[in-house]
C-alpha positions in Angstrom: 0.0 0.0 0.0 3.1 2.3 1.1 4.4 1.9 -2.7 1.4 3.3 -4.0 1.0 6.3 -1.5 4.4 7.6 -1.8 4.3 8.3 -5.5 0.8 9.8 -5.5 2.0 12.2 -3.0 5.3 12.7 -4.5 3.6 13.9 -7.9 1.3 15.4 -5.7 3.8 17.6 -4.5 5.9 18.4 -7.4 2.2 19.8 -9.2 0.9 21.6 -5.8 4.8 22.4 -4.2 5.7 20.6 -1.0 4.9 24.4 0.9 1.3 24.1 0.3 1.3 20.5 1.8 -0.7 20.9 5.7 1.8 19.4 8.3 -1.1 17.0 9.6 -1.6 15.1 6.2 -0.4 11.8 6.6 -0.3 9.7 9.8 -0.7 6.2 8.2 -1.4 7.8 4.8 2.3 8.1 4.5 3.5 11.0 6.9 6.8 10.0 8.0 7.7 9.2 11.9 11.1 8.8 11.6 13.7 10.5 13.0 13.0 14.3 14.3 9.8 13.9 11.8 7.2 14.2 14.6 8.6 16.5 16.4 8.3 19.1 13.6 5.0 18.2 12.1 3.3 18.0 15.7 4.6 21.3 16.4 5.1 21.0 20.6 7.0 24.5 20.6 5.5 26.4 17.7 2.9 26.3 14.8 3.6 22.8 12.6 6.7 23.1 10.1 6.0 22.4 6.4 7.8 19.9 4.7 8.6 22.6 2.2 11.1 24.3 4.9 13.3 21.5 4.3 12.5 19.4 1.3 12.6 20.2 -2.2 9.1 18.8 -4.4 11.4 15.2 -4.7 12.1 15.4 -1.3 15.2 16.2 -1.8 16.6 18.2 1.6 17.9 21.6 0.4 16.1 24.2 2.5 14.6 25.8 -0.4 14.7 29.4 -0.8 11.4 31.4 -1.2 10.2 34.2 -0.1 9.0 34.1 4.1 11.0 31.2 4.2 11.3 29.9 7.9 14.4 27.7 7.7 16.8 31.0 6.0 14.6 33.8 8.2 17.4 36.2 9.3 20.3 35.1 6.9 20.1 31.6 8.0 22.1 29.8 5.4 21.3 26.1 6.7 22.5 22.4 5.5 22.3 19.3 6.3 25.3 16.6 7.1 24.4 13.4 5.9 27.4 12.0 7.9 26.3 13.0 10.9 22.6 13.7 10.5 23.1 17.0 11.8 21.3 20.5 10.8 23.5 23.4 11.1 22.9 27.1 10.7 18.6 26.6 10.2 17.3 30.1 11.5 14.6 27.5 13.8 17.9 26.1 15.7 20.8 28.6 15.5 19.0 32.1 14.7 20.9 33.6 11.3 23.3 35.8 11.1 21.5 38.5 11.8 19.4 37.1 14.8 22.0 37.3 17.8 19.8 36.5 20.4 20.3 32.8 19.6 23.5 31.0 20.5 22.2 28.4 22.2 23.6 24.9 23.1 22.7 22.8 20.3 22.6 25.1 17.4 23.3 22.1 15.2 20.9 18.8 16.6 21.0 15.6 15.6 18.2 14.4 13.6 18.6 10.7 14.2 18.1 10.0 16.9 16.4 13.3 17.6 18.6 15.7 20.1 16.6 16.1 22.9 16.5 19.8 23.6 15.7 21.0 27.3 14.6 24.4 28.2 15.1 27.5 25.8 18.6 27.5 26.2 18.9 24.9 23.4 18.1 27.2 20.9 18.8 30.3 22.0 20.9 32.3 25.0 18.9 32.3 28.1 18.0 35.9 28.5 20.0 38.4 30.6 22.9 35.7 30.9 26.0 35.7 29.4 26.3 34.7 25.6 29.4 34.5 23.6 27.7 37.7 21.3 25.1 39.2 23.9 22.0 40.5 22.8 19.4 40.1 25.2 19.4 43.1 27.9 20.0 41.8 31.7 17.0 41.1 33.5 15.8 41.5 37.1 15.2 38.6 38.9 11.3 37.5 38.9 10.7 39.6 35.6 8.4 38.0 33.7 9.6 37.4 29.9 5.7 38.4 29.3 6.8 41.9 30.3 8.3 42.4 26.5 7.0 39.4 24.7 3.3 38.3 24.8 2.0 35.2 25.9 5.0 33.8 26.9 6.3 33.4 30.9 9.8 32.4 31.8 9.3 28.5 31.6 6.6 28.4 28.5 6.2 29.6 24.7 3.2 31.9 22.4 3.0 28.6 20.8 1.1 31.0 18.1 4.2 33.2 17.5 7.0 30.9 18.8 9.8 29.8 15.7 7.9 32.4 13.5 11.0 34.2 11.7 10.7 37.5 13.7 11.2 38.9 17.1 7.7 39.8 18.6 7.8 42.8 21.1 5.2 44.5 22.9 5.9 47.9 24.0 6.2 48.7 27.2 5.8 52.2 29.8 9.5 53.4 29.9 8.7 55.5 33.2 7.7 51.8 34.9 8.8 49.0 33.3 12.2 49.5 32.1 14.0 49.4 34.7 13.7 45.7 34.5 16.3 45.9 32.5 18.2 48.4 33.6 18.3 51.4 36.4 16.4 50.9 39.7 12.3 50.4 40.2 12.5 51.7 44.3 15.1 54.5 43.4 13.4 57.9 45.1 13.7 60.4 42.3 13.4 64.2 43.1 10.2 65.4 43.0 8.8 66.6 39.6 10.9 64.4 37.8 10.3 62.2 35.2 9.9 58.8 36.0 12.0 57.8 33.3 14.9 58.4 35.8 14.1 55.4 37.6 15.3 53.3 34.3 18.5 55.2 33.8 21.6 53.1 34.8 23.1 52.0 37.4 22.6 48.4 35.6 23.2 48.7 31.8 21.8 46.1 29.3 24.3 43.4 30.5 23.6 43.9 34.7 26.8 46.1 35.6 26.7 48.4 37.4 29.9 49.6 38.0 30.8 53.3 36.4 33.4 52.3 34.8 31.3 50.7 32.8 30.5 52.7 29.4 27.3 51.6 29.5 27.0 53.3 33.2 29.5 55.6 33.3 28.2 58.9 34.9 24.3 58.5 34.4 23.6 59.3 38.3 26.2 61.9 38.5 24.1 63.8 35.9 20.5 63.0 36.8 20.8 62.7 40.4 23.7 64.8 41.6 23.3 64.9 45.4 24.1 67.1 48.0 27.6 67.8 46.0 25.5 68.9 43.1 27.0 72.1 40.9 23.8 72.0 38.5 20.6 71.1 38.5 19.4 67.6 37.5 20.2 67.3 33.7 17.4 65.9 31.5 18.0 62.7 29.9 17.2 64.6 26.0 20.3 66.6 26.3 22.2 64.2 25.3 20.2 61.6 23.6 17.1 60.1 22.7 15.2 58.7 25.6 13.7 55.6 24.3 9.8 55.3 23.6 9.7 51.4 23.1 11.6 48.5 23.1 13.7 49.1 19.5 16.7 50.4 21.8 17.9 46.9 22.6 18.4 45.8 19.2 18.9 44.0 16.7 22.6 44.2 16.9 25.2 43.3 19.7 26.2 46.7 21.6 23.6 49.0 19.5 25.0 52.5 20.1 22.9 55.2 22.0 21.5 57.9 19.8 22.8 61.1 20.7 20.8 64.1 20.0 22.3 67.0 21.9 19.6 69.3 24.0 19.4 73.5 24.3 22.0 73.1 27.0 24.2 71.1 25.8 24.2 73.4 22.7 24.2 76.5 24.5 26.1 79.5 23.3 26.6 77.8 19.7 28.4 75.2 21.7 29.0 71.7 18.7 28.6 68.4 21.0 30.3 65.5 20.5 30.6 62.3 21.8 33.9 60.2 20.7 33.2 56.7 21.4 36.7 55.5 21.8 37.6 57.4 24.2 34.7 58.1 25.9 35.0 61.9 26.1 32.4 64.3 25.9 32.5 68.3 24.5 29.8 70.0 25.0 28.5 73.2 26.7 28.1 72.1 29.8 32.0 70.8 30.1 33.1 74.5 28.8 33.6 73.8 25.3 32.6 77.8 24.6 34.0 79.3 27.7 37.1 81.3 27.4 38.4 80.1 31.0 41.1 77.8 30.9 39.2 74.4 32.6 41.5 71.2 33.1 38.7 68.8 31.9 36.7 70.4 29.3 36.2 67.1 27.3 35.5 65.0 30.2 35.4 61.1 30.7 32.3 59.3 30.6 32.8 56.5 33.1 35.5 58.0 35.1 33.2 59.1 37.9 35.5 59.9 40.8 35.0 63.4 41.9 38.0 64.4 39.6 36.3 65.8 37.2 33.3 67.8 38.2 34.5 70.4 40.1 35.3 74.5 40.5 38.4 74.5 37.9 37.2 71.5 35.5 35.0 73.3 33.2 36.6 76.8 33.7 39.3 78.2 35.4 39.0 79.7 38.9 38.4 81.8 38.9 38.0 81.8 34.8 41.3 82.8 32.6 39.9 85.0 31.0 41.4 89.0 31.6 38.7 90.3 33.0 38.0 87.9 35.2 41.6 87.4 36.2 41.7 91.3 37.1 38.1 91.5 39.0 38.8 87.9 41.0 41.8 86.5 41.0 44.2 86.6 44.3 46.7 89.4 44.4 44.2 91.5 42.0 40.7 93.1 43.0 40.1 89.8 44.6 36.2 90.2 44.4 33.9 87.6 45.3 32.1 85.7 42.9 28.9 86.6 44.2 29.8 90.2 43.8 28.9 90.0 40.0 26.9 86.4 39.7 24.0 84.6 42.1 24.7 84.3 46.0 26.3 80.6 46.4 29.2 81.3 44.1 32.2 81.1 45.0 36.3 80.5 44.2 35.7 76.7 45.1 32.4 76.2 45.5 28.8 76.7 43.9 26.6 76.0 47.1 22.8 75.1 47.2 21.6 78.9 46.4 23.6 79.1 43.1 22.9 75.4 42.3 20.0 76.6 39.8 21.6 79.1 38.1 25.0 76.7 37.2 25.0 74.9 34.2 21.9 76.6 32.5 22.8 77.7 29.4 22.6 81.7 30.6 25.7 83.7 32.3 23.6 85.0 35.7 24.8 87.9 37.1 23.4 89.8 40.3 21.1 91.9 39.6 21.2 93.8 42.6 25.0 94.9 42.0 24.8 95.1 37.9 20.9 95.9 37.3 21.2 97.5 33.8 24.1 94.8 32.5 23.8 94.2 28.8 25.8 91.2 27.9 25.5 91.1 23.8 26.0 95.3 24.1 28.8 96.0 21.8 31.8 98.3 22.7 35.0 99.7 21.5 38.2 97.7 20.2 36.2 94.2 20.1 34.9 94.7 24.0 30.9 93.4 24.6 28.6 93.7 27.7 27.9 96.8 29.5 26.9 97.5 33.1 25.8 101.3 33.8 25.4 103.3 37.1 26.7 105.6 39.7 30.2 105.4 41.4 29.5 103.6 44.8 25.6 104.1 44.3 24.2 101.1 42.0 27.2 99.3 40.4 29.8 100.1 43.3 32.7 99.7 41.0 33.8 102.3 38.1 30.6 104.1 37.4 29.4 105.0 33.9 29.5 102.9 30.9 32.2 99.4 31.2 32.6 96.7 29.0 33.2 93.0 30.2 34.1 90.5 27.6 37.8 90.7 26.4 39.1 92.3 22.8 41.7 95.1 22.9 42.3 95.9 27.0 40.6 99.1 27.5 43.2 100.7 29.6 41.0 103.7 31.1 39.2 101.3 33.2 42.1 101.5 35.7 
């Protein structure tokens, strides 16, 4: 009966094309049991495989190629070793080339007898651990994998989407659920903040949480700065996207941050850059348009000691400048910072008061002491800026009309 099934089927096939053959035909019309054949037509872990994924219309195996075809989804580029009965480099068992998240332990089974392959970490990295190309983000322990991927828990399968060619993603609320992956869920977060600071590292997409880590580096020393603060929290958009779904993690190992510099970080027709080798920043905020002689002006991302956000790293102090060297240096006037700028200001210091007003993309100066000050107020030989008043009455300095920012030195102000 078998030799008279078999060729019906056969010329079946090569008229209709072994894809449009259902998985279920057969049984003891002819559907084969041998070997890994069940476990693929039954479908335990996934929807049931056509033939056509492997065989050719004479049954040949050559993992035909078509278009939405399964076996080569992702740049697969699978064979078959008749030696060994082994399948190696199918997208269902070892993931592509451009599907990283597999890796697994038995990218290549044996078809007969069938491998038997426990837990999803035969086919694929188990997710958050350590994979010889890492693509899955670091989870939190107890996170459900439902979290990102529907119908699915840590120990079962979507059956319906499971082995499917694709990676299917549900989004999820940054503000809440992200720092599953990364960041802290009971970090307290200063009060009007966004939420989304609770999924900014510590903890980048592979668990460390050491700075030195790029993918750590100085997050918390600019979002939440602490009592040692010298600016204001700095919003996460100054100096990149912040991530509205779950496209951030992939589909590459190490996929790069977008950087899209803010109206702080661009300040004063300040260019931000980021270079990725050496993991220094230029920017505004570090001093790139100040005219004051700092000692870390292109700053270290994950060096996060202390060193390099302090009075003197950004500018000089006080600045370098000329006129600030004459108004504040020691052995000159020697005037206090907060003579011309905010209270809180100091040689070394910018304490609590003047925490606001550092970093902010404006030059503050005290009102109270230089209430008509003009800063873009252009001068004689190249000098700008302009404070006006009475000797000793409102400016307490020269009187009349001075200019601040340096050109030619303007020699009558002494």
């Amino acid at each position: 009966m078998h030799r008279l099934v078999v060729p019906f089927l056969a010329v079946l096939l090569v008229l209709a094309g072994c894809n449009g053959r259902p998985a279920s035909e057969g049984d003891d019309n002819g559907q084969p049991i041998t070997g890994a054949h069940p476990i693929h037509l039954a479908g335990p872990i996934s929807q049931p495989l056509s033939c056509g994924e492997c065989h050719a219309p004479n049954w040949d195996v050559v993992f035909p190629a078509y278009t939405g075809s399964l076996a080569r989804a992702n740049g697969a580029n699978p064979s078959l070793s008749i030696s060994n009965l082994t399948c190696s480099n199918v997208y269902c068992h070892a993931g592509g080339a451009t599907a990283v998240v597999f890796r697994g332990a038995t990218p290549a089974p044996v078809w007969n007898p069938p491998t038997s392959l426990t837990g999803c970490q035969g086919c694929h990295a188990t997710p958050g651990g350590v994979a010889a190309t890492p693509w899955h983000p670091a989870v939190a322990t107890g996170v459900q994998c439902a979290m990102c991927h529907p119908g699915y828990t840590n120990s079962t399968v979507n059956r319906a989407v499971h082995v499917n060619g694709v990676v299917n993603l549900q989004p999820t609320d940054i503000g809440t659920s992200c720092a599953a992956c990364h960041g802290d869920r009971t970090r307290v977060i200063p009060a009007g903040s966004s939420a989304a600071l609770k999924a900014a590292p510590p903890a980048d997409r592979y668990g460390n949480t050491a700075t030195t880590a790029p993918g750590v580096g100085a997050h918390q020393a600019h979002l939440m700065p602490g009592a040692t603060a010298l600016s204001s929290p700095i919003a996460c958009n100054e100096c990149h996207v912040v991530p509205t779904d779950l496209a951030h993690v992939g589909p590459v190992p190490d996929s790069p941050v977008t950087f899209s510099w803010g109206p702080i970080a661009t300040a004063e027709s300040a260019v931000p850059a980021f270079d990725t080798g050496t993991l220094t920043c230029a920017n505004y905020c570090h001093g790139q348009t100040l005219n004051g002689g700092g000692t870390y002006t292109t700053p270290i991302w994950n060096k996060v000691d202390g060193t390099q956000a302090r009075c003197g790293s950004c500018h000089g102090s006080p600045p370098s400048d000329l006129p600030h060297v004459l108004h504040a240096a020691p052995g000159q006037v020697n005037l206090a910072c907060s003579k011309c700028h905010p209270a809180g200001y100091s040689i070394a210091a910018v304490l609590p008061q003047a925490v606001p007003y550092h970093v902010n993309g404006v030059r503050n100066v005290n009102t109270a002491n230089l209430p008509a000050w003009k800063p873009n107020a252009a001068g004689p030989n190249g000098w700008t800026g302009t404070s006006t008043g009475v000797l000793g009455v409102t400016t307490g300095c020269h009187g009349g009309v001075r200019y601040w920012k340096q050109g030619i030195p303007n020699t009558t102000c002494f």
